[in-house]
FIDOMI-556737 format. One line per 4 residues: number of its first residue (from 1); their letters; for each residue x, y, z of C-alpha. Coordinates in Angstrom, 3 decimals. Layout:
<atoms>
NUM	A	X:Y:Z ~ ...
</atoms>
This chain:
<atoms>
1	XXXX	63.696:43.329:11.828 ~ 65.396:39.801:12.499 ~ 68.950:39.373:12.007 ~ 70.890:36.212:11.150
5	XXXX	72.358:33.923:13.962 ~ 68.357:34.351:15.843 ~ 69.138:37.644:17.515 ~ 66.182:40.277:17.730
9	XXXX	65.655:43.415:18.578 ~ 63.409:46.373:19.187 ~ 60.783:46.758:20.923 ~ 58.392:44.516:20.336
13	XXXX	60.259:41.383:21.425 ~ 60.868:43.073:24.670 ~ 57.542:43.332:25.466 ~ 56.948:39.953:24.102
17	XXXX	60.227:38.793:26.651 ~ 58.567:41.093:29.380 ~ 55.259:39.240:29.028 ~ 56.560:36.083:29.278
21	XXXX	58.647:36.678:32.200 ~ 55.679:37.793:33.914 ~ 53.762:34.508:33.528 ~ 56.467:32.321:33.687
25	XXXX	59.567:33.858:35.941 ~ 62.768:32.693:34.851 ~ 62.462:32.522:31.252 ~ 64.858:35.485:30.417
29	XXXX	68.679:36.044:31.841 ~ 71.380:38.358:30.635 ~ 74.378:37.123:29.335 ~ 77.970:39.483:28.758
33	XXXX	79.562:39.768:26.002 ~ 83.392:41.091:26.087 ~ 84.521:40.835:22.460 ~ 86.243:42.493:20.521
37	XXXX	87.251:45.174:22.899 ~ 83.962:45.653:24.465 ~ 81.328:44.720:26.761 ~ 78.214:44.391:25.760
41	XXXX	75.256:43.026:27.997 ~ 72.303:40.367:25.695 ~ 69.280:39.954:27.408 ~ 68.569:35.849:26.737
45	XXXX	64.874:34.258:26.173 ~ 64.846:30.963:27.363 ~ 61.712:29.840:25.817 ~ 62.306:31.015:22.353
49	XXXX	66.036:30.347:22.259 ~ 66.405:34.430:21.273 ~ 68.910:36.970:22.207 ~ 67.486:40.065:22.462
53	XXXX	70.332:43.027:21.153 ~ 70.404:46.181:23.621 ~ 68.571:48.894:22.042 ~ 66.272:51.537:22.972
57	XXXX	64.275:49.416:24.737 ~ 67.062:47.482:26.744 ~ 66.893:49.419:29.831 ~ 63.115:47.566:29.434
61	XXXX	64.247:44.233:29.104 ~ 66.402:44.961:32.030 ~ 63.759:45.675:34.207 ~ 62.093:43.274:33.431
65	XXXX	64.664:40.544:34.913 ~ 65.505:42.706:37.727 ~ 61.746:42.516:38.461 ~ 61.912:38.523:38.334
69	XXXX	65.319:38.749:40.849 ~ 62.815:38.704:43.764 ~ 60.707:35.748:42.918 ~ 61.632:32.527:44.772
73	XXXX	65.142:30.676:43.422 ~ 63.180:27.740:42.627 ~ 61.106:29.621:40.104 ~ 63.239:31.551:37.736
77	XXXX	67.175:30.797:37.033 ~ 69.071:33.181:35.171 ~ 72.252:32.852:33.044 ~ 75.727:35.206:33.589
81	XXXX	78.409:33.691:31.403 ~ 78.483:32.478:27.997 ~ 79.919:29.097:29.226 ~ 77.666:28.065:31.914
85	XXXX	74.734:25.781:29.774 ~ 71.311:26.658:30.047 ~ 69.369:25.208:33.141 ~ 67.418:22.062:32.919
89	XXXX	64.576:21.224:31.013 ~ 61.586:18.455:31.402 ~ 58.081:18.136:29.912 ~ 55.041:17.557:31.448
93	XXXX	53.954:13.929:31.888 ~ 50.159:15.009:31.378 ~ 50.135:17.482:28.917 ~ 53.886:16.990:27.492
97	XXXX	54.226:20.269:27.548 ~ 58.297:21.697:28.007 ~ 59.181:23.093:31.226 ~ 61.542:24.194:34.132
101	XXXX	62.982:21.288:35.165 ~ 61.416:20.964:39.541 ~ 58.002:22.325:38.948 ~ 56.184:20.356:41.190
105	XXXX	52.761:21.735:39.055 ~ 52.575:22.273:35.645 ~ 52.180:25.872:34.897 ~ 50.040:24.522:31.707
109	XXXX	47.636:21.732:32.978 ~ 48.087:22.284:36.361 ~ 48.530:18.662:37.235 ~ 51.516:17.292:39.212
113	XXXX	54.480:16.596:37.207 ~ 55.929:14.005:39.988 ~ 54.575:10.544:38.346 ~ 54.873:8.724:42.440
117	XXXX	52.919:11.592:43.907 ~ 50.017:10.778:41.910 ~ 46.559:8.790:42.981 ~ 47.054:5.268:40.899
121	XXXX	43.558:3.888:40.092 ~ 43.702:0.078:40.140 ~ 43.067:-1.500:36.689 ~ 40.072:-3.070:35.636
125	XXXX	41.775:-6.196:34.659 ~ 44.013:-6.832:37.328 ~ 47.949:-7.055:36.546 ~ 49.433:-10.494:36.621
129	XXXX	51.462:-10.916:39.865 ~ 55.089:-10.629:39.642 ~ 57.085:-13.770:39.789 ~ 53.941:-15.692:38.817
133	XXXX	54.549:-19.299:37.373 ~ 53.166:-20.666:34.036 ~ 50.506:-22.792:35.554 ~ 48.926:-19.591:37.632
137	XXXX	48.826:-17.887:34.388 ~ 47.284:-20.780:32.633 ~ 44.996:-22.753:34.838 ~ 41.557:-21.707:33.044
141	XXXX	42.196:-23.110:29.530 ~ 43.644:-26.128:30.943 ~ 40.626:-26.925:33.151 ~ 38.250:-25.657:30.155
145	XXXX	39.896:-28.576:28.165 ~ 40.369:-31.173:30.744 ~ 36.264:-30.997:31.238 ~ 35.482:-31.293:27.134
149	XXXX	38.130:-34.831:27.461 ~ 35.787:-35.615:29.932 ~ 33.066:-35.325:28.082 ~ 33.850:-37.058:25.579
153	XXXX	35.369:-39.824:27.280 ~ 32.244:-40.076:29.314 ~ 30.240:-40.645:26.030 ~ 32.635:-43.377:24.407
157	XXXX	32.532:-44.941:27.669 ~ 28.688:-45.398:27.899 ~ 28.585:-46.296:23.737 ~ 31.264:-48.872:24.904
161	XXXX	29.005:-50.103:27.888 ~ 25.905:-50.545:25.899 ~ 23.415:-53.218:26.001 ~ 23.703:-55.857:22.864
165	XXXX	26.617:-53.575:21.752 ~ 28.701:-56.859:20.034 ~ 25.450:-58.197:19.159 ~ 24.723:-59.159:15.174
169	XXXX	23.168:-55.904:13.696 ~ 19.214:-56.908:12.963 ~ 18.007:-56.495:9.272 ~ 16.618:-53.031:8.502
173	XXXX	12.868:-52.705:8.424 ~ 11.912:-52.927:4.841 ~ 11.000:-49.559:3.076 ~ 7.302:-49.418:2.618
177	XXXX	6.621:-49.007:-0.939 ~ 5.693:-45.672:-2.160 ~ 2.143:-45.069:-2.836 ~ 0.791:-45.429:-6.237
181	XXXX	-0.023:-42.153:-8.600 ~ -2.914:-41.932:-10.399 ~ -1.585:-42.137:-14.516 ~ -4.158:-39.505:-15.716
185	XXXX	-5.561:-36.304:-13.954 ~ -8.282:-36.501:-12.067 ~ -11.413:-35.218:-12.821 ~ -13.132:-32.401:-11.016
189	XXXX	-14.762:-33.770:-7.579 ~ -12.116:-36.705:-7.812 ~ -9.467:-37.723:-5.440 ~ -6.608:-39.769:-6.338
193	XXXX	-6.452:-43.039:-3.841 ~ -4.365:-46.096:-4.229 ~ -3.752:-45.285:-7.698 ~ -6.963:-44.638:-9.305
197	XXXX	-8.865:-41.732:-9.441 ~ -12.626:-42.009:-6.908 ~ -15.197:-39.438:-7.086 ~ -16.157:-37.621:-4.180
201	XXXX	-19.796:-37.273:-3.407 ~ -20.647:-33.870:-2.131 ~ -21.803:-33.801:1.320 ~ -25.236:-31.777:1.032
205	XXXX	-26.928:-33.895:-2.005 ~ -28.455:-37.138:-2.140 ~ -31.301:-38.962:-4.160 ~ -34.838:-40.500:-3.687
209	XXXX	-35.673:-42.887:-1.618 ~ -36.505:-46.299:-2.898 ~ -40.451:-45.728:-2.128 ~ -40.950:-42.227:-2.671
213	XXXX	-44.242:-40.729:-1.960 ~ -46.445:-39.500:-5.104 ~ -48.078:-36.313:-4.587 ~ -50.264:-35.325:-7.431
217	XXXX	-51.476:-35.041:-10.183 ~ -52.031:-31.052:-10.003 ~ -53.593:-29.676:-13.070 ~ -51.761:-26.784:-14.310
221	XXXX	-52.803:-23.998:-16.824 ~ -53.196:-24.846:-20.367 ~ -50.551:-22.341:-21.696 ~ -48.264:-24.459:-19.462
225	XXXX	-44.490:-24.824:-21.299 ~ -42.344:-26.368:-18.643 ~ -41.461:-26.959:-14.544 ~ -39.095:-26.627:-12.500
229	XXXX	-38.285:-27.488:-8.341 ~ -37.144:-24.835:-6.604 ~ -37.078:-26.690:-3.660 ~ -38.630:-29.437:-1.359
233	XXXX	-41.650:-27.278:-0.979 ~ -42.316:-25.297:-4.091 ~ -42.025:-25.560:-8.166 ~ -42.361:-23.030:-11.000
237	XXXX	-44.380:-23.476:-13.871 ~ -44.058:-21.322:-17.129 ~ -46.391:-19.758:-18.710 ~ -47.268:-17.120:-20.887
241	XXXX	-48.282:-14.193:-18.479 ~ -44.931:-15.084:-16.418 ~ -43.532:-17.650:-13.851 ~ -46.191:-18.768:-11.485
245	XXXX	-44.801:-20.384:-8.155 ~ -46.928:-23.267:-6.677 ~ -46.884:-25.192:-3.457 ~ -44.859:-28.713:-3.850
249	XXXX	-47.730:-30.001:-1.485 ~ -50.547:-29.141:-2.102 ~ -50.029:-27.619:-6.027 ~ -51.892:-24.448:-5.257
253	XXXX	-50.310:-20.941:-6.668 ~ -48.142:-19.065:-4.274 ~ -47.231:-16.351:-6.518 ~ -46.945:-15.104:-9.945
257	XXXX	-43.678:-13.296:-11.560 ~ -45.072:-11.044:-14.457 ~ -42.151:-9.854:-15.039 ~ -40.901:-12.605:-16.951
261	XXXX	-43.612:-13.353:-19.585 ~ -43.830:-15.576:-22.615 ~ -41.329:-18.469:-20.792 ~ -40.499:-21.728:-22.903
265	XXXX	-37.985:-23.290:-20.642 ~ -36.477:-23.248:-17.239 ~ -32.772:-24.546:-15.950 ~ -31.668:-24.118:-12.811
269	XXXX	-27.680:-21.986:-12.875 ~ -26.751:-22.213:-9.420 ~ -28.874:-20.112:-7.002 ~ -30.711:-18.410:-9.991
273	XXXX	-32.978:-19.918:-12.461 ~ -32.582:-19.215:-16.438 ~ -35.926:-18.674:-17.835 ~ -35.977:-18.762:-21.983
277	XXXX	-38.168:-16.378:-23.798 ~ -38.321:-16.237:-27.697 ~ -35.478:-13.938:-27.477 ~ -34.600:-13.109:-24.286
281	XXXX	-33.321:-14.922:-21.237 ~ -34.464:-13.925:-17.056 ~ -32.882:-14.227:-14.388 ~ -34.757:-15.363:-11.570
285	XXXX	-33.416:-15.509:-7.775 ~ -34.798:-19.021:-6.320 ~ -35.137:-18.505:-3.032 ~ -37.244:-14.931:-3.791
289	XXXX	-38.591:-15.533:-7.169 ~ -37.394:-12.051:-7.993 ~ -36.534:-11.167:-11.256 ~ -32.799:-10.266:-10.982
293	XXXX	-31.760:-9.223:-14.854 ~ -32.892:-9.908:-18.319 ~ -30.037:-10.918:-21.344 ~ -31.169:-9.751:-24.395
297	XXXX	-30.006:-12.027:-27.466 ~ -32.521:-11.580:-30.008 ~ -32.831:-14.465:-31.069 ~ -34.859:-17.681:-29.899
301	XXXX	-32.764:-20.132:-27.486 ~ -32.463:-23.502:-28.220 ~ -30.223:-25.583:-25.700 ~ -28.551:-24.158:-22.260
305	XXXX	-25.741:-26.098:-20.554 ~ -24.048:-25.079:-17.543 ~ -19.892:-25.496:-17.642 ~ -16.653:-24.653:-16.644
309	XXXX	-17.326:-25.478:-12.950 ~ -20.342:-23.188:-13.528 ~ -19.191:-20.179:-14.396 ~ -20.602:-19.866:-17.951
313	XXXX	-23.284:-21.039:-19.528 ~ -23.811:-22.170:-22.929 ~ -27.122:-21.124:-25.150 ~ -27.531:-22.506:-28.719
317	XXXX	-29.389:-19.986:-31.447 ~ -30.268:-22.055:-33.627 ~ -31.909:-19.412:-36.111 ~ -29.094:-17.046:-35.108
321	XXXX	-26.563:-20.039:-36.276 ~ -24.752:-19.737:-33.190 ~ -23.910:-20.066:-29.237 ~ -23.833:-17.323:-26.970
325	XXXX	-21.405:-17.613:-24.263 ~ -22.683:-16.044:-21.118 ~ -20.851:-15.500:-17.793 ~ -22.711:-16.089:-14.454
329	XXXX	-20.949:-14.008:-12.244 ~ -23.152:-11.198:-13.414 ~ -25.251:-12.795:-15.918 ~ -24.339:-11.232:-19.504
333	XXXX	-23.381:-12.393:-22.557 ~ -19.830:-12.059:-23.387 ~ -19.183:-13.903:-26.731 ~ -20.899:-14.978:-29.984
337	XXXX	-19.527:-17.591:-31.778 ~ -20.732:-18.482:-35.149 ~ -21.120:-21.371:-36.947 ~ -21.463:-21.062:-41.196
341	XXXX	-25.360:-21.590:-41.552 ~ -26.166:-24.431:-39.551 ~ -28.659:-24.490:-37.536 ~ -27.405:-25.523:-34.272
345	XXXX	-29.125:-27.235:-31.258 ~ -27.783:-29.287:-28.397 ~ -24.489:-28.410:-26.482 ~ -21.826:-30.004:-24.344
349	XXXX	-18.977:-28.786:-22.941 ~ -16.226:-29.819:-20.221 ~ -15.803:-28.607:-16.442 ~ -13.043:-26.298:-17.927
353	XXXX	-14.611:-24.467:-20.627 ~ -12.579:-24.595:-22.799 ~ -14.035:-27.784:-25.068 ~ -17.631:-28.297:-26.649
357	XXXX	-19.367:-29.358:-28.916 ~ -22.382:-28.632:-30.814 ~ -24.627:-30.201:-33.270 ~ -27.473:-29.882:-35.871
361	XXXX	-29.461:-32.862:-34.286 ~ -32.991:-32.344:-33.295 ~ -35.946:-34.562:-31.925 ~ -38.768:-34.774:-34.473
365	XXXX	-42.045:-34.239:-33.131 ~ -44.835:-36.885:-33.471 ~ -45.335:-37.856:-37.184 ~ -42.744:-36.120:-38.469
369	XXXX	-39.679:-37.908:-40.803 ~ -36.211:-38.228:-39.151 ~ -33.730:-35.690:-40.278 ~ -30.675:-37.662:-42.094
373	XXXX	-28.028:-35.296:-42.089 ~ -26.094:-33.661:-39.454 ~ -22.696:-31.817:-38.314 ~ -20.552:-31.700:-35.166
377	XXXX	-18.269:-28.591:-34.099 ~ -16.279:-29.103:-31.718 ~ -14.619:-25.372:-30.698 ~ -13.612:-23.273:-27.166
381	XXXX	-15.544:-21.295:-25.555 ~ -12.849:-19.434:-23.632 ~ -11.790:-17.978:-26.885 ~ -13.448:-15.093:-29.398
385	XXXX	-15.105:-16.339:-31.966 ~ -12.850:-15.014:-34.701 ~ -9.532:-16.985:-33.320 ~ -11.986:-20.454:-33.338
389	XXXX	-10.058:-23.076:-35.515 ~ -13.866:-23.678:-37.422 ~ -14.121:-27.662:-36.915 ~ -16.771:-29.132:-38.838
393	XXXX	-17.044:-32.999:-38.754 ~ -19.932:-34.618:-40.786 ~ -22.493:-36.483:-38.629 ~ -25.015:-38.363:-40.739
397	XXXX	-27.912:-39.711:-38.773 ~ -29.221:-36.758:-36.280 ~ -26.753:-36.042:-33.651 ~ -29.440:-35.623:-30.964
401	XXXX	-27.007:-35.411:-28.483 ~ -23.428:-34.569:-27.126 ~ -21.569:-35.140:-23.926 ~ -17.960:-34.078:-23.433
405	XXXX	-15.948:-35.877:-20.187 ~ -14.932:-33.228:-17.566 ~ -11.668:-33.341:-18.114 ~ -12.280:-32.083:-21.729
409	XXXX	-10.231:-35.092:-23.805 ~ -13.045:-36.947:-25.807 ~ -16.560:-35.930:-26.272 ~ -19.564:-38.146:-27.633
413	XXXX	-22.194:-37.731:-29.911 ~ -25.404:-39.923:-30.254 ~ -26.900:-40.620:-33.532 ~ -30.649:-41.036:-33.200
417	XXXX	-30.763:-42.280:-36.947 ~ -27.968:-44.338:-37.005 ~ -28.404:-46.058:-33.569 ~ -24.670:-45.206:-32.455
421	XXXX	-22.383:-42.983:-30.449 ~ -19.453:-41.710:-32.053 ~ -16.531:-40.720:-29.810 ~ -14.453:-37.711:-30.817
425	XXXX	-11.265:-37.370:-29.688 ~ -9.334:-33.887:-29.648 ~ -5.746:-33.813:-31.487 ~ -2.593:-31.460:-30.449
429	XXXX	-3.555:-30.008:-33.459 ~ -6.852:-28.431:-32.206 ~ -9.310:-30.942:-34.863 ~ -10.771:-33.867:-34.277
433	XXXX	-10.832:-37.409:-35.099 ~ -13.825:-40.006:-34.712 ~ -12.715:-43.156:-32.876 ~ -14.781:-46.336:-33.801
437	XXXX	-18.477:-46.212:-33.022 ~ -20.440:-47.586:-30.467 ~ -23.713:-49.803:-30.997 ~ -26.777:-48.446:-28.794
441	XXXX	-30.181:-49.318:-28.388 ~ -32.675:-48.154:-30.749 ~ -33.665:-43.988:-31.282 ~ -30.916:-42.751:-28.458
445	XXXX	-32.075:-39.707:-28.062 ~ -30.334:-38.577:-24.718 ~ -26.491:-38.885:-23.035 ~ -25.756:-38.076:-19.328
449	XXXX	-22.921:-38.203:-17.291 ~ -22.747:-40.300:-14.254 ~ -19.598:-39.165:-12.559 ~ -19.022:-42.238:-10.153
453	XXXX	-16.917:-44.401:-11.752 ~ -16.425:-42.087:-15.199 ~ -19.645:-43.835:-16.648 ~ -22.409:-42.577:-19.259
457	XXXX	-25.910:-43.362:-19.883 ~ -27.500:-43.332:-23.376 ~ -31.209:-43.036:-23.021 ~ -33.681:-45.086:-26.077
461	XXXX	-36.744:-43.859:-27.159 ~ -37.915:-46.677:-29.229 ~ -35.563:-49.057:-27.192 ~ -37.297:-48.530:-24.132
465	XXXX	-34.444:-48.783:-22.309 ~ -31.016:-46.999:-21.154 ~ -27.638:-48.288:-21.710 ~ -24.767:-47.730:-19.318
469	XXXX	-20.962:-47.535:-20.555 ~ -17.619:-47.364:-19.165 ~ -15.853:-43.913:-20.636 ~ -12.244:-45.192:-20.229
473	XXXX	-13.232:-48.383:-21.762 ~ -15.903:-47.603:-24.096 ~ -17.504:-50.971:-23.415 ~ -21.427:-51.231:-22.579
477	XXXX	-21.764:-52.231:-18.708 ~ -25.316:-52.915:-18.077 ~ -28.693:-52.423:-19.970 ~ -32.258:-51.532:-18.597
481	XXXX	-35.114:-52.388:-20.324 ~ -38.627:-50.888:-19.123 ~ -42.810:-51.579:-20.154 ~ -42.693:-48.470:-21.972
485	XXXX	-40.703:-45.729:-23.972 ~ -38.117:-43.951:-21.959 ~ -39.041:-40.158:-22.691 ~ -36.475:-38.516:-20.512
489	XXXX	-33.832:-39.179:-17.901 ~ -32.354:-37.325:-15.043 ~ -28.838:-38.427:-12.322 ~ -28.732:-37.705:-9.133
493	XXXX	-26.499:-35.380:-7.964 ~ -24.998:-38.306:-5.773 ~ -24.539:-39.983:-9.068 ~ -25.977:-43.020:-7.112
497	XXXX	-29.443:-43.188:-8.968 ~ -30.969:-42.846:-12.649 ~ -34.592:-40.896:-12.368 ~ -36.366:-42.665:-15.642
501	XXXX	-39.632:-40.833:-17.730 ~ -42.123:-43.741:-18.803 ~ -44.892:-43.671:-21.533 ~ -46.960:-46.034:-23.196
505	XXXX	-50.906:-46.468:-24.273 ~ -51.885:-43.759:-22.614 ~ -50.383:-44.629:-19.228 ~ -47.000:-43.903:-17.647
509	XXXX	-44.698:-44.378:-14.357 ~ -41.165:-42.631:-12.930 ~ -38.559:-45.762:-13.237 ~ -35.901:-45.589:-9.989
513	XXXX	-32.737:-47.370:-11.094 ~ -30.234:-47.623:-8.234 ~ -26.487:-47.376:-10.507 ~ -24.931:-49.591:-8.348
517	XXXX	-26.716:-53.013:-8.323 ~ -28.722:-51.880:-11.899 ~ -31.763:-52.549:-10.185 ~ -34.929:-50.519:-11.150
521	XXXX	-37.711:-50.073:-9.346 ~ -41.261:-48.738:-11.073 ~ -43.766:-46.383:-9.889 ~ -47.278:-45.577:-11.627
525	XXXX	-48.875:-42.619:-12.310 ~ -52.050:-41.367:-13.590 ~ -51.159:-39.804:-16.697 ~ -48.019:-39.914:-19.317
529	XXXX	-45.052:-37.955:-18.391 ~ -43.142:-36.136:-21.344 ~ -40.301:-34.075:-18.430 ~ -38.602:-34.843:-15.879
533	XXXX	-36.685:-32.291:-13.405 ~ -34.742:-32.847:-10.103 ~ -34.531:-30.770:-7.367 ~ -31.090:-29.187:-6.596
537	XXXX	-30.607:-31.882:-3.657 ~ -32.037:-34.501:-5.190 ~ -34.464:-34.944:-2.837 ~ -37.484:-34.793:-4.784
541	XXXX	-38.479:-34.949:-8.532 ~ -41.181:-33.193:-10.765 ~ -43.116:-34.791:-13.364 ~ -44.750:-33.149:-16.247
545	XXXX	-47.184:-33.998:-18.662 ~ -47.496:-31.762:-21.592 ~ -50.569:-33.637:-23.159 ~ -52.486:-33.627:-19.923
549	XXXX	-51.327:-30.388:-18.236 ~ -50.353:-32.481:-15.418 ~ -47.792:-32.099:-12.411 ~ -46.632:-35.081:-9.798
553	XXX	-44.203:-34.671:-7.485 ~ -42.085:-37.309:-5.702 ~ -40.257:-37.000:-2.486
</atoms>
């Protein structure tokens, strides 16, 4: 049990003492005690700073030193008297450990406690020299910024030196002006340049050549409806047991496509053709002639347009009162929009799809009396029919026909009656507001687009001729006149030429009017042509009659 003042006893610190003499000699020593009276021997431990009291395990203590007596002097030390202070002490400069002061190892690390008798390493970064002026110490910055003065000197020097340097400073090259913007988007297939919007002709189209060769007539079935090019070498003729393919050349029958019976009419969509049945439409693949799909609508077609950059196609009902909206990427009908119970016929719309018209017009058939009346509905096809703002503009005279521009911001209706074309122009509002009409030729019965230089042309029955006008400035350009009545018209997909239908006392002739100089150049033919279709290149051209049964074929 300890007692106060730090002295121990028994037998346990002993041993402890007794141990750590034995690894370290010289940590205990006796000291004598003659006090009050008597002497009395402590046995002292150096390392703990304990007196150990004589007890029954003294004698052990005891032998414990006299054990250590014959260890080396330099090893152990020992204390006798009371005054004499307690040997030396040092720690280890390694390990910092306390010990006898003249260990030359460290009894804990083992490493050499004299500092000189170690190996010295030299530094990585060597030490700076004793006695070692300022300019040793500080000769690299000064040279670093010595050779930047240099530089820099250098360079003033040379601006200094330069040729014409205290000559008058010239006049700065004028800014070139910036180029001019076109005011107005361009249409589709236009580029802006120098201001003003210019069409670009597509590369792989063209027109006829000024002296095309005729080729024909070839007599064709009597149940005969309408023809179509395919291509330079073959047309398609509907009839009632199906499409029948003929050679371009020779007009003998290739093939015969049964699967598509009862056609009326035939407009080429792309790389398919559109064939119209009383209430169904086929799709035909023209390069195979294979039937690809059929669109059921129920109802008899009237009028088919292709629009928004050809991606839908527009099909009047007119006993349906309505136009189906149909998409070509796989050829189904995707809206129905409705319009009150009109009948409705032809149908424009722009290269967005998302403005056309429609109207009530019709062409009377031989003999027959003129219809009077007439509506216009303008609406969007890129909406559902029940979210259509239901437009309806009166159009007395028998709107016969509609264009709309590409861009979609007036559209045009002809009035066969009336001898006029009306513009309509579309408000922020979503109605529409007729502008101040337009005096045609007599009986205009047909409008077409000619995309070069944003122009129309109004084709006259009873006028015998075709009028061209200037869209932007709604002013006629140029008239044509011909020897007979202009019964149909087809542009170029170069928009460089006019493709003209003749008839007249039982005669007729194809009428080539270059759009350019307005010159028009005649050719005869055998019979009267009532149709006229182009071939998708414009290459070639296919008259039919539908009195005589008759097919001719220019190229």
């Amino acid at each position: 049990m300890a007692a106060a003042g730090g002295i121990r006893g028994g037998r346990a610190a002993v041993s402890g003492a007794r141990a750590r003499e034995a690894r370290h000699p010289g940590t205990l020593g006796v000291r004598d005690d003659r006090s009050h009276g008597s002497e009395r021997r402590w046995v002292v431990d150096h390392e703990t700073r304990t007196e150990i009291e004589p007890g029954p395990s003294a004698a052990d203590a005891l032998e414990a030193r006299d054990a250590t007596e014959a260890s080396p002097p330099s090893t152990r030390w020992q204390t006798t008297s009371s005054s004499r202070p307690p040997a030396a002490e040092a720690f280890c400069p390694i390990c910092r450990e306390p010990i006898a002061a003249g260990v030359v190892l460290c009894p804990e690390c083992g490493e050499p406690t004299d500092v000189a008798a170690r190996p010295v390493r030299a530094p990585s970064i060597p030490e700076d020299p004793p006695g070692a002026s300022w300019l040793a110490l500080h000769w690299r910055p000064l040279v670093t910024i010595g050779a930047i003065l240099a530089l820099i000197s250098t360079g003033g020097a040379l601006r200094y030196l330069a040729p014409h340097r205290f000559s008058a400073p010239r006049a700065a090259s004028p800014t070139p002006p910036p180029a001019p913007v076109c005011g107005a988007p361009c249409w589709s297939g236009e580029a802006c340049q120098v201001g003003r919007c210019v069409w670009q002709r597509p590369n792989d189209v063209g027109h006829l050549v000024d002296a095309p060769s005729v080729v024909g007539p070839f007599s064709l079935p009597k149940d005969t409806f309408d023809a179509l090019p395919l291509d330079r070498d073959r047309f398609v003729v509907a009839l009632f047991s199906g499409l029948e393919v003929r050679s371009a050349r020779t007009g003998e029958a290739l093939s015969l496509v049964t699967e598509a019976p009862n056609v009326r009419r035939l407009y080429r969509v792309g790389d398919v053709v559109y064939a119209t049945s009383p209430s169904r439409i086929y799709v035909i693949d023209a390069a195979t002639t294979r039937l690809l799909k059929t669109i059921e609508l129920g109802e008899a077609v009237g009028d088919v347009v292709v629009g928004a950059a050809g991606r839908r196609v527009l099909a009047s009902l007119p006993s349906a009162h309505a136009v189906a909206i149909l998409a070509t990427e796989y050829h189904a009908e995707i809206e129905r929009i409705q319009f009150g119970d009109d009948a409705v016929g032809p149908v424009a719309v722009d290269d967005s799809g998302t403005r056309a018209i429609t109207t009530t017009g019709q062409l009377p058939q031989p003999g027959q009396r003129e219809p009077s009346g007439g509506v216009a509905y303008p609406f969007d096809p890129s909406r559902l029919g029940s979210e259509q703002d239901r437009v309806r503009t009166s159009m007395v005279g028998n709107p016969a026909s509609a264009l709309m521009s590409p861009d979609g911001s007036v559209g045009f209706v002809a009035l066969r009656a009336e001898n006029t074309l009306v513009p309509l122009t579309w408000l922020p509002s979503g109605a529409v507001r007729q502008e101040a009409r337009i005096t045609t030729c007599r009986e205009p019965e047909q409008v077409e687009l000619v995309r070069s230089d944003r122009r129309a042309i109004v084709r006259c029955n009873e006028g015998r001729a075709i009028q061209v006008f200037d869209l932007a400035k709604r002013e006629l350009l140029r008239a044509v006149t011909f020897p007979g009545r202009a019964v149909d018209l087809a542009v170029s997909p170069d928009g460089a030429q006019a493709v003209v239908a003749l008839s007249g006392d039982g005669a007729g002739s194809v009428a080539l009017v270059d759009l350019k100089t307005y010159a028009a150049k005649v050719h005869p033919l055998s019979g009267e042509p009532t149709r006229l279709r182009l071939a998708p290149d414009g290459g070639s051209a296919l008259a039919l009659g539908d009195r005589g049964k008759l097919a001719w074929v220019l190229q």
